[in-house]
C-alpha positions as CSV (number, residue, x, y, z in Angstrom):
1,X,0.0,0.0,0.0
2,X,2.8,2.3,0.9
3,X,4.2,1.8,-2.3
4,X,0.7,2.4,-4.0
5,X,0.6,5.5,-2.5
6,X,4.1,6.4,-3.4
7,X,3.6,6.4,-6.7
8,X,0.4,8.2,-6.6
9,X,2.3,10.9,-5.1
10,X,4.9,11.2,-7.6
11,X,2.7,10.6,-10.5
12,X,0.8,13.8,-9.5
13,X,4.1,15.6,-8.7
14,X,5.0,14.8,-12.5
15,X,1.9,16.0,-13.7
16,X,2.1,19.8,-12.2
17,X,5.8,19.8,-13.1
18,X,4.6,18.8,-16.9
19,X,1.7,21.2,-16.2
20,X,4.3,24.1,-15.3
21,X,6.5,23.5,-18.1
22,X,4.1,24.0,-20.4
23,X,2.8,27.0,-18.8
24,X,6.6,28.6,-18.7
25,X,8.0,27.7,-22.4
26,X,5.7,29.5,-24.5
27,X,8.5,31.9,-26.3
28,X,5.5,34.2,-27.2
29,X,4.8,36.8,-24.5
30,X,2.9,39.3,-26.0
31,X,-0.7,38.8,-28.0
32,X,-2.6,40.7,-30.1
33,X,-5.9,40.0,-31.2
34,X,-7.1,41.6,-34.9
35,X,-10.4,41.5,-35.7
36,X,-11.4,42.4,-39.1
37,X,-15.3,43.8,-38.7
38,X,-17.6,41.5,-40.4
39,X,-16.7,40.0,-43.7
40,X,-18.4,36.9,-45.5
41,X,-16.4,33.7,-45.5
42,X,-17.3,33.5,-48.9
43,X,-15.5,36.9,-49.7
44,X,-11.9,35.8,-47.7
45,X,-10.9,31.9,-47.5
46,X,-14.1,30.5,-48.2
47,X,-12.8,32.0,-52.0
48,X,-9.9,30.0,-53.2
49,X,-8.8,32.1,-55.5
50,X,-8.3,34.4,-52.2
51,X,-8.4,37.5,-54.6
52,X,-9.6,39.8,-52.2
53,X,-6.9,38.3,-49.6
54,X,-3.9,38.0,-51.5
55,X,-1.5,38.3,-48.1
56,X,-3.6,36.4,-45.7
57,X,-4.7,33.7,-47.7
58,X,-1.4,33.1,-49.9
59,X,1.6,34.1,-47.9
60,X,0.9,35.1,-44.2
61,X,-0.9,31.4,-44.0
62,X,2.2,29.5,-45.3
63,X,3.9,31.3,-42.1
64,X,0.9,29.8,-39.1
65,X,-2.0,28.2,-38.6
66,X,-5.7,28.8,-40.1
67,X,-8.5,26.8,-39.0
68,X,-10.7,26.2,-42.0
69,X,-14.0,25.6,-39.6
70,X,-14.2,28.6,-37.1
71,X,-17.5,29.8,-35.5
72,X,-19.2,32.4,-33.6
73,X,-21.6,30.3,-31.8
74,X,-23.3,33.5,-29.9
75,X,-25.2,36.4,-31.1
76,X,-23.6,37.4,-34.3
77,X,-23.3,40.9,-34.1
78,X,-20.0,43.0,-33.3
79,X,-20.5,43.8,-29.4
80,X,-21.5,40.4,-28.7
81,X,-19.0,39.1,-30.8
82,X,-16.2,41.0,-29.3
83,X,-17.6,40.2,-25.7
84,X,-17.0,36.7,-26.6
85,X,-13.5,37.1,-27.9
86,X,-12.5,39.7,-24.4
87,X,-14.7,37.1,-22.0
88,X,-14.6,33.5,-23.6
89,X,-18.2,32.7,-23.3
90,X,-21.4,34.1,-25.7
91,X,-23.6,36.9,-24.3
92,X,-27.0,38.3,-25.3
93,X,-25.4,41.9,-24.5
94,X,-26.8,44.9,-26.1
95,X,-25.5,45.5,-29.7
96,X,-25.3,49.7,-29.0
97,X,-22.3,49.5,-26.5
98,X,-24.8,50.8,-23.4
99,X,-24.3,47.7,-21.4
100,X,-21.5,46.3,-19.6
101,X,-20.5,42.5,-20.3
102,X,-21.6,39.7,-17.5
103,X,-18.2,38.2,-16.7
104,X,-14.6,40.1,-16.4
105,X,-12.3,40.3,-19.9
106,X,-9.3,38.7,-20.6
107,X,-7.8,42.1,-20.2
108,X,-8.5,42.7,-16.5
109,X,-7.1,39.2,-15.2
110,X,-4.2,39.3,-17.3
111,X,-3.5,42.8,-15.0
112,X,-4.8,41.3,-12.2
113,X,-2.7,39.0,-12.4
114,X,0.7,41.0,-13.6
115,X,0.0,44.1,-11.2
116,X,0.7,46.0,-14.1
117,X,-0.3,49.4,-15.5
118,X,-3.3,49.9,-17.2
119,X,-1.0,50.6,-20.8
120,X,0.1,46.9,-20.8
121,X,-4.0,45.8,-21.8
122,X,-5.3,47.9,-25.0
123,X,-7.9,47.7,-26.7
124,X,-8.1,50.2,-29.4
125,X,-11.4,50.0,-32.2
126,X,-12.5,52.1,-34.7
127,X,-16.0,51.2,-33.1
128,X,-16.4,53.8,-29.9
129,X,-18.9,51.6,-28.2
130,X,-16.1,48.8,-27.7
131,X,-15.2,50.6,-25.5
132,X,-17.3,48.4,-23.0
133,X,-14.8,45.8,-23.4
134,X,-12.8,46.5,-20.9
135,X,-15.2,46.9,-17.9
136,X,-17.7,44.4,-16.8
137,X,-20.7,44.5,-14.6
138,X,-20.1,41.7,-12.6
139,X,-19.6,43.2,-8.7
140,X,-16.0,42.3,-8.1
141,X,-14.3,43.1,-10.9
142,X,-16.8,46.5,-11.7
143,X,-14.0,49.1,-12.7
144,X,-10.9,47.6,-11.2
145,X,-8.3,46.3,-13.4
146,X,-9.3,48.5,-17.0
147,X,-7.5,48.5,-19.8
148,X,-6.4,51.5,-21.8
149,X,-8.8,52.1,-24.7
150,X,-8.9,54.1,-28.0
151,X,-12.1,53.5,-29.3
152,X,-14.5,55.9,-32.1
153,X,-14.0,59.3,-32.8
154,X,-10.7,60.2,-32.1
155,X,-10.1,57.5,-28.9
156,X,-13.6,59.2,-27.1
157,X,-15.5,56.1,-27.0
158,X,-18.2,57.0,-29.0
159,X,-19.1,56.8,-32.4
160,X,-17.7,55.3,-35.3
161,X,-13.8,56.5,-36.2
162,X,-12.0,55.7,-39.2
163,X,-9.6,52.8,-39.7
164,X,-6.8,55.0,-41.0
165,X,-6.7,57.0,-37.5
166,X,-7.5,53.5,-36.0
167,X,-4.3,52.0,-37.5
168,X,-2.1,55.2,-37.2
169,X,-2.8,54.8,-33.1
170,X,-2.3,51.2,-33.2
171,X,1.3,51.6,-34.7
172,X,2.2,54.5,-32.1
173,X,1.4,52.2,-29.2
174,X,3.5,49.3,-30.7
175,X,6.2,52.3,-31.8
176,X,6.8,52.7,-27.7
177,X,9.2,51.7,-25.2
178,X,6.9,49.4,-23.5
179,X,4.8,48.0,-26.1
180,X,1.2,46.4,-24.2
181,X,1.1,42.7,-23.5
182,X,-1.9,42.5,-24.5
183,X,-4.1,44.2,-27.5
184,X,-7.5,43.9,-29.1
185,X,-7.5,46.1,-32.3
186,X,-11.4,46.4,-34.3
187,X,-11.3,47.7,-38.3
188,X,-14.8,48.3,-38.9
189,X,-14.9,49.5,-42.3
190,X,-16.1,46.0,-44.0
191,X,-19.1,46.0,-42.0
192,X,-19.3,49.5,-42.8
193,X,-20.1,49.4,-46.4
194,X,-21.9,45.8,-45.5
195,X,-24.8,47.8,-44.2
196,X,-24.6,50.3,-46.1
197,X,-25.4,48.0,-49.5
198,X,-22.1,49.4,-51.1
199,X,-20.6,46.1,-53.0
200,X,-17.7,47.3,-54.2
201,X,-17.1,49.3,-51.0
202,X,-17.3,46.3,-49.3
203,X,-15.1,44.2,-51.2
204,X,-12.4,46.9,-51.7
205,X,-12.7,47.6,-47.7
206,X,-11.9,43.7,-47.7
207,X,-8.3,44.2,-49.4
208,X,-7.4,47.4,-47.3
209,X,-7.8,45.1,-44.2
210,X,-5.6,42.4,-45.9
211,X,-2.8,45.1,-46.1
212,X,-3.3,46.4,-43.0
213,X,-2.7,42.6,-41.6
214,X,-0.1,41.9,-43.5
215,X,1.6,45.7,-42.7
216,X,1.2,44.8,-38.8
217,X,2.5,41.5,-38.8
218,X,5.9,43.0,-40.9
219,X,5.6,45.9,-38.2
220,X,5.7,43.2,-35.4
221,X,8.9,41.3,-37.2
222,X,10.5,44.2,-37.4
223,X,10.2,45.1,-33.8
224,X,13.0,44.3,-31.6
225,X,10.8,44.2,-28.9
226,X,8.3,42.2,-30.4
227,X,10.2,39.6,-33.0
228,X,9.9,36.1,-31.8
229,X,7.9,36.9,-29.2
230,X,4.2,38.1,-30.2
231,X,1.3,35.6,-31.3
232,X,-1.2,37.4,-33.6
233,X,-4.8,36.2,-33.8
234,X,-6.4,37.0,-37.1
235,X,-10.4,36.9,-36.7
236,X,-13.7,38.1,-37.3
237,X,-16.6,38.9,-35.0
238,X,-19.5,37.2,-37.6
239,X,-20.1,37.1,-41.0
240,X,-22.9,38.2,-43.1
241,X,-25.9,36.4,-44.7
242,X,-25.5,34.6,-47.8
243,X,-27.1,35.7,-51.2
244,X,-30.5,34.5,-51.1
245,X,-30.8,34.6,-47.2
246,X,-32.7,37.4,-45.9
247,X,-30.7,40.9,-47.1
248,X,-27.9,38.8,-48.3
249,X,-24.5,40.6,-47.3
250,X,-26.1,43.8,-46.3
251,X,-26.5,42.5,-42.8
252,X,-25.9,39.6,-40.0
253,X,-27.2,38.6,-36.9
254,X,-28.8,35.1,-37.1
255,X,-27.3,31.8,-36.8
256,X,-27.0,31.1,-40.4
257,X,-23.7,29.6,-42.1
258,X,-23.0,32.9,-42.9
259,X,-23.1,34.8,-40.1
260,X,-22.0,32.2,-37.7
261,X,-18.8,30.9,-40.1
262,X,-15.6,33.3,-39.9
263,X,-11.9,33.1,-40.0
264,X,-9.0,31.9,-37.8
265,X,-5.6,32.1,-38.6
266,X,-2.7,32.4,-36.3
267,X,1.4,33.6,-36.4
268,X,4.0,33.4,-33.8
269,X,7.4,31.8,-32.5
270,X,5.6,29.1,-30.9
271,X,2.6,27.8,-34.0
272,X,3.2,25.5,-36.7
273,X,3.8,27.1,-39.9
274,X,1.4,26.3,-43.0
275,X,-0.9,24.1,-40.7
276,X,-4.7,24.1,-41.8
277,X,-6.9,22.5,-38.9
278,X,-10.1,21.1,-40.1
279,X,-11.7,20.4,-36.6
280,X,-14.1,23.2,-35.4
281,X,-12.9,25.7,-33.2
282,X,-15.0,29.6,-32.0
283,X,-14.4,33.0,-30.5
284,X,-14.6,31.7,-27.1
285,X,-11.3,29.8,-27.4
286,X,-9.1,32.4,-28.2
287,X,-9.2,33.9,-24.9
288,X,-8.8,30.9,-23.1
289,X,-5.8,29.8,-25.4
290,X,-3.9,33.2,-24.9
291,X,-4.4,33.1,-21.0
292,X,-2.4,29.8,-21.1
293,X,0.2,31.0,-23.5
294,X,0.8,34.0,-21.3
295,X,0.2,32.1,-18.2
296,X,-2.8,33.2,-16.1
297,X,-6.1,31.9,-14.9
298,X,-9.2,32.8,-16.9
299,X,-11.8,30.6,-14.8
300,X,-14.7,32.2,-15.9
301,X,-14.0,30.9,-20.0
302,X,-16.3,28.6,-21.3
303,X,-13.5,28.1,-23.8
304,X,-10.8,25.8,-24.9
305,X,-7.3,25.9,-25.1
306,X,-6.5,25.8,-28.5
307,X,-3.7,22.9,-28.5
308,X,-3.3,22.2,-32.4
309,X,-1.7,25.1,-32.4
310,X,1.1,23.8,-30.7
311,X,3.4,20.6,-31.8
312,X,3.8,18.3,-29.5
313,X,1.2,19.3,-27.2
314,X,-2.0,18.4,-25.3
């Protein structure tokens, strides 16, 4: 019995040292999550020809992972889409930016857990009413561990600013000394011209984000700071209706196939490169999966870590 129990005890001993390995090799320690505002699937990889995605869907792929079956299984429209990504579970939260999301963000326990300013979390949108993203109005978190935003018209958290002033602030704040940790960034000018029935609009919006994605991730490689050390989630919040469904690509907010299927694809020191995962994975994970990378607790995710990302890892 003695022995029994001997081994029990060092089997669980190997366990949390495995456990804290893992948690303590990640070369990545800074994330940033980019999330391109509401294009169709059938518009970026769902088209092979990836015309309107010439950097993300023929070279920046080749260079990390993209998961061909990602989903937002919540409300898909942008709030409650980007409450998923900040909280890692699916909320019925007001679509205007007047409410507060149910559980705290991603943001405040990763500076909960650092102890670190307020600059290290950022979340900057070119949608003010983001803003909301980094509060909660759960009782024990309400306004304690916020993240610096720039969100709308000029950073005020309102309204809706433009992607160029949106971009310019997004490559000051990486310009610093002290780059944040943590980012969220929101282009919204897709889903811009989406609801506005502008076709063309909308497509060419499409190809300004693609260079914008593929100008940050060069900006991040040429970073001293950041080289080898930043993972950069590439996403969407939901997609649009099909032709045929409803208003077609005007708008969103069902759970169609073509609101509810979007885009995944992921670069940094510690992913696979040119890995295409076929298995489904949603919003909710991302969260989840960054906490562990960057090693802190984000209990109240109803997401998974992410672990075909990785080689060699479970």
């Amino acid at each position: 019995m003695k022995l029994t129990n001997n081994f029990l005890v060092l089997t669980v001993l190997l366990i949390l040292v495995g456990k804290t390995s893992l948690s303590q090799d990640f070369k990545s320690k800074y994330s940033i999550i980019l999330v391109i505002d509401g294009p169709r699937y059938s518009e970026t990889f769902g088209d092979t020809s990836c015309k309107y995605i010439p950097k993300m869907g023929k070279e920046l792929i080749k260079e990390g992972v993209y998961f061909e079956n990602f989903k937002n299984n919540g409300p898909t429209f942008t709030v409650p889409g980007h409450t998923a990504i900040a909280t890692g579970d699916y909320q019925r939260i007001s679509n205007s930016g007047i409410s507060l999301p149910k559980k705290p963000s991603i943001f405040q326990y990763y500076l909960k857990a650092t102890n670190g300013p307020k600059t290290d979390a950022f979340i900057i949108a070119s949608k003010g009413k983001l803003d909301v993203l980094a509060n909660t109005k759960n009782k024990k978190w309400r306004n304690q561990y916020v993240a610096s935003t720039f969100c709308g018209i000029n950073g005020s958290g309102t309204g809706y600013g433009g992607d160029v002033t949106t971009y310019s602030k997004v490559m000051e704040v990486l310009a610093g000394n002290n780059p944040p940790h943590l980012m969220l960034i929101n282009l919204l000018a897709v889903d811009v011209y989406g609801h506005a029935n502008m076709w063309n609009k909308y497509l060419e919006s499409i190809k300004v984000c693609d260079n914008y994605t593929d100008s940050l991730w060069r900006t991040i490689q040429s970073n001293p700071i950041l080289k080898d050390q930043t993972t950069l989630f590439i996403t969407n919040d939901h997609g649009r209706h099909l032709d045929g469904k409803k208003t077609g690509f005007i708008s969103h907010g069902d759970n169609c196939e073509g609101c509810r299927h979007i885009s995944l694809l992921v670069l940094g020191p510690d992913v696979e490169k040119g890995k295409r995962i076929k298995e489904e994975a949603e919003l909710i994970d991302i969260g989840k999966t960054i906490s562990k990378m960057m090693n802190f607790e984000m209990p109240t995710s109803k997401g998974r870590f992410l672990n075909e990302l990785f080689q060699n890892r479970k």
